[in-house]
N, CA, C and O of each residue as an XYZ file, in Angstrom:
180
protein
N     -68.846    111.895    164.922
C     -69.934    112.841    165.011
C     -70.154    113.195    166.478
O     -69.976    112.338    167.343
N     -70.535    114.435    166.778
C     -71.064    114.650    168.209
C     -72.316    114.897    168.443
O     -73.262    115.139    167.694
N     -72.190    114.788    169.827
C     -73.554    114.582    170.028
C     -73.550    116.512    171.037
O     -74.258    116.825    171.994
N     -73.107    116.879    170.733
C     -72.924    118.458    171.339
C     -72.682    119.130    172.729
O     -72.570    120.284    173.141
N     -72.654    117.849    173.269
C     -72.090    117.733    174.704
C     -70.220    117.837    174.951
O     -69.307    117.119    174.544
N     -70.237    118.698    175.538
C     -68.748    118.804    175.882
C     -67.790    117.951    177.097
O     -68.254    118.003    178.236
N     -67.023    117.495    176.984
C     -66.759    116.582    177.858
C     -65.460    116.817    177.642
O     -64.890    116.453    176.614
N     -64.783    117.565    178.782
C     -63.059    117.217    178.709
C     -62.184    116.609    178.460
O     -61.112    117.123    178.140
N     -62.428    114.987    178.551
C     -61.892    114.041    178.537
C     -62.123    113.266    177.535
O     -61.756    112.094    177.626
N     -62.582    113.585    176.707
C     -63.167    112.930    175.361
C     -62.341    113.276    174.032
O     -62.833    113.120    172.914
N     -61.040    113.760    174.249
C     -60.514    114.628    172.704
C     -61.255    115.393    172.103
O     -60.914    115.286    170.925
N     -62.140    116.172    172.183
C     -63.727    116.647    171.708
C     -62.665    117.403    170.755
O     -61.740    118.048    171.249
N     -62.880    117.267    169.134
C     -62.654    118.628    168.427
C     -63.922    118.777    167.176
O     -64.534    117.982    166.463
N     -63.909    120.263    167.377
C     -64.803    121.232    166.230
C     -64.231    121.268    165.007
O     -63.382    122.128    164.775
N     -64.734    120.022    163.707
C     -64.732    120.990    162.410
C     -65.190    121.525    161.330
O     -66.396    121.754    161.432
N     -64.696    121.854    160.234
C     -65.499    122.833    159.412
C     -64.693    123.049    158.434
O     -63.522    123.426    158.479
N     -65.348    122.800    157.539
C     -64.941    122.605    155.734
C     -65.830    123.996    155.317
O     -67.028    124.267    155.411
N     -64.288    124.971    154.656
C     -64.337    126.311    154.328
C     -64.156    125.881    152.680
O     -63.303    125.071    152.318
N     -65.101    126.561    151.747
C     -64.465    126.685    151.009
C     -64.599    128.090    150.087
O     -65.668    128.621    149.786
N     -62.953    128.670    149.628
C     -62.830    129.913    149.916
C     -62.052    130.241    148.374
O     -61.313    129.291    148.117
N     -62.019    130.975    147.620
C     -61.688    131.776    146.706
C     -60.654    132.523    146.677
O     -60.848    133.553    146.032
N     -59.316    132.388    147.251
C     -57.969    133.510    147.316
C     -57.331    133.651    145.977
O     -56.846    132.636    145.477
N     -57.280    134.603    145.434
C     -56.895    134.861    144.306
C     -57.256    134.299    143.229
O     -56.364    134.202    142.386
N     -58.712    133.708    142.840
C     -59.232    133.387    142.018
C     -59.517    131.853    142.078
O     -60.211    131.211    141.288
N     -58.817    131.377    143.216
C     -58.860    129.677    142.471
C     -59.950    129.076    143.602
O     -60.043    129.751    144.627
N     -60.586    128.155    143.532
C     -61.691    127.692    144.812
C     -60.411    126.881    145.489
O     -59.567    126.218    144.886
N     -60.494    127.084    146.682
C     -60.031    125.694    147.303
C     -60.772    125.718    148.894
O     -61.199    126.627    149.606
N     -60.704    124.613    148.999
C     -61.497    124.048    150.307
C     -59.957    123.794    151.504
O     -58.898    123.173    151.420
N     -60.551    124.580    152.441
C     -59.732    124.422    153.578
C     -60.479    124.165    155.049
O     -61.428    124.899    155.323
N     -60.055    123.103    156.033
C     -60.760    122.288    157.288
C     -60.033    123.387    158.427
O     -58.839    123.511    158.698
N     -61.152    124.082    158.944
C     -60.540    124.425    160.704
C     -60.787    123.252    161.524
O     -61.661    122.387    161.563
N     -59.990    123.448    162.007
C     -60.049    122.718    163.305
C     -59.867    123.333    164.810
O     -58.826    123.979    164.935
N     -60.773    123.241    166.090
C     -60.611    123.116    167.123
C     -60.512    122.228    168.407
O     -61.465    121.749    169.021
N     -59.266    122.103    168.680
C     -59.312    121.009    169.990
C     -59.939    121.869    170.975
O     -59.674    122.974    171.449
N     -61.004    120.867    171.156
C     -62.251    121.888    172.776
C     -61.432    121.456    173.846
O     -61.811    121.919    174.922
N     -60.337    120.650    173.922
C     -59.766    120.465    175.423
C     -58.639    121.866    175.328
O     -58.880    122.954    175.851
N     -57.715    121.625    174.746
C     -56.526    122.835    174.556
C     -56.599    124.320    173.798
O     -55.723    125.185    173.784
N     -57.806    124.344    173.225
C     -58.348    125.333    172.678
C     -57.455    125.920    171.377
O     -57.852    126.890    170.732
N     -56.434    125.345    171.128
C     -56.073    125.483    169.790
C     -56.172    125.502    168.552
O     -56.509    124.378    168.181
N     -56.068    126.115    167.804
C     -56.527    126.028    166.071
C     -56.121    125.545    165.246
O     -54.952    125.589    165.629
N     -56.054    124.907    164.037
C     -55.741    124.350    163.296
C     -56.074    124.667    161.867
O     -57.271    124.425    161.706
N     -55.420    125.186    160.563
C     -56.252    124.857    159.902
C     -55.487    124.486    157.832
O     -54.723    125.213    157.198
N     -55.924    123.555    157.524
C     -55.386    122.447    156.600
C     -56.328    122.694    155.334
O     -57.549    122.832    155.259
N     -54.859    122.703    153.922
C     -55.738    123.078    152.871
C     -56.071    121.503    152.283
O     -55.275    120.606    152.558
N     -57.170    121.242    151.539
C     -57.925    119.994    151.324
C     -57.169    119.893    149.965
O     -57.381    118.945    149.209
């Protein structure tokens, strides 16, 4: 869990449980952001 403080050096990543409807079926999919490298990520559940 964070505490909302950003800190470089900490692996800090942002996520977030989508869940989304594509072509009829529910499925839940996780973004992810690494706050150091700023890259995206994102994984179906």
């Amino acid at each position: 869990m964070s505490d909302g403080l950003f800190r470089p050096d900490d692996r800090a990543r942002a996520l977030w449980r989508v869940e989304a409807a594509p072509i009829g079926s529910l499925t839940t999919f996780q973004l992810e952001r690494d706050e150091t490298s700023g890259e995206w990520r994102i994984t179906s559940l």
